[in-house]
C-alpha positions as CSV (number, residue, x, y, z in Angstrom):
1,X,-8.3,-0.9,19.4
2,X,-10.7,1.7,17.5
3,X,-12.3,0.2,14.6
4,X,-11.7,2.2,11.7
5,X,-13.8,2.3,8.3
6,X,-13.4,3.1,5.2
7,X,-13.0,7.2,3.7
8,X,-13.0,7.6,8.1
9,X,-11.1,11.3,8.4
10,X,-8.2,10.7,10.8
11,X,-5.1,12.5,11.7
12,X,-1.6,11.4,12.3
13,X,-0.3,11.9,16.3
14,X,3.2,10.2,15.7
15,X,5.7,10.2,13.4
16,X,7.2,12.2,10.6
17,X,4.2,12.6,9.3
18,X,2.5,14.4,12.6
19,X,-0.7,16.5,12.2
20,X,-2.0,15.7,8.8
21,X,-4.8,14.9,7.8
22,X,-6.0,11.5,5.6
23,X,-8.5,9.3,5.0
24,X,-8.5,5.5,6.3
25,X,-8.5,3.2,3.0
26,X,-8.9,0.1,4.6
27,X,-8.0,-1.9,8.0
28,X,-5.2,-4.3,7.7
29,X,-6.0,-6.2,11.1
30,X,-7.0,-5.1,14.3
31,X,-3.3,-2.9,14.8
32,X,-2.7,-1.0,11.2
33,X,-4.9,0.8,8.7
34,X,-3.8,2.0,5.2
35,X,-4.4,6.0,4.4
36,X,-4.2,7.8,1.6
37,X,-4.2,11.6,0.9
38,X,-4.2,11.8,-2.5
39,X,-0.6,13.7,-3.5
40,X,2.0,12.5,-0.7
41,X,0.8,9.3,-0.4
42,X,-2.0,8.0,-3.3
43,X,-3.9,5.1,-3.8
44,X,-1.6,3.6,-5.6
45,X,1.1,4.0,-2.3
46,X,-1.0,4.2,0.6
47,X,0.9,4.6,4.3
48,X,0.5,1.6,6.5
49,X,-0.1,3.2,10.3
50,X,-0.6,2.1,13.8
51,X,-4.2,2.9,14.9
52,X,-2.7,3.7,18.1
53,X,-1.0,6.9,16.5
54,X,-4.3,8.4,15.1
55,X,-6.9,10.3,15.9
56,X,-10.5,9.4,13.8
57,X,-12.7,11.9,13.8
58,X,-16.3,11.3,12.7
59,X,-16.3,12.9,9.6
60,X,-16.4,10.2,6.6
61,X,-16.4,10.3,2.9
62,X,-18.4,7.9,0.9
63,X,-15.8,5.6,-0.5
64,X,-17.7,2.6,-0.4
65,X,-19.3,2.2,-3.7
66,X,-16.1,3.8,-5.6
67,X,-14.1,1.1,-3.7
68,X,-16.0,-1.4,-5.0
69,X,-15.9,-0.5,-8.6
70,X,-12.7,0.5,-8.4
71,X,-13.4,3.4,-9.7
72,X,-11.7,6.2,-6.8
73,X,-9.2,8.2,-7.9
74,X,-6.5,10.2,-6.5
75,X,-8.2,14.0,-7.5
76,X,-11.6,12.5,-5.6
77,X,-9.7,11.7,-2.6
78,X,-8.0,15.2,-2.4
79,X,-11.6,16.6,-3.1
80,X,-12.8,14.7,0.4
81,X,-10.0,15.8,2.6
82,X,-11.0,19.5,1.4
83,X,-14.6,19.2,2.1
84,X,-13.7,17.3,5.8
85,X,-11.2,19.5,6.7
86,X,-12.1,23.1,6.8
87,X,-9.1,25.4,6.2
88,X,-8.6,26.8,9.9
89,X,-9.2,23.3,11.0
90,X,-11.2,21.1,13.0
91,X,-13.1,22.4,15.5
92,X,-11.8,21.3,19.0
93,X,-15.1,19.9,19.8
94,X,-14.9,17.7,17.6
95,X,-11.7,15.8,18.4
């Protein structure tokens, strides 16, 4: 399986939730991750996912240190997602 880090940029491939965007809060074990987007699914209600049914990209927010301190919040994460993903998208490349 792809090894996953924290504030990774990955999108969903599977599910209801197909083709948006979030960031990887943490790795569970070597099958799931938790993400977070900020509004549909916050911090405080990530989404457990298959790694399988994502695509990481290697665009990555900083979370480390605000992990740490605890001290990330819901508006920051929306903030990354907007800086990582452009508005018309990811450029194919980069996938």
């Amino acid at each position: 399986m792809v090894e996953l880090q924290p504030g990774q940029l990955v999108r969903s491939l599977a599910g209801r939730d197909k083709g948006k965007h979030y960031l990887v809060l943490r790795e569970i074990d070597h099958k799931y991750v938790l993400l977070v987007d900020g509004s549909g699914r916050p911090l405080g209600r990530p989404k457990k996912k298959n790694k399988a049914h994502l695509q990481p990209y290697e665009r990555r927010a900083n979370l480390g240190e605000l992990l740490e301190i605890k001290n990330l919040s819901d508006s920051q994460v929306i903030e990354f997602l907007k800086n990582l993903v452009p508005e018309t998208g990811i450029p194919e490349e980069e996938v």
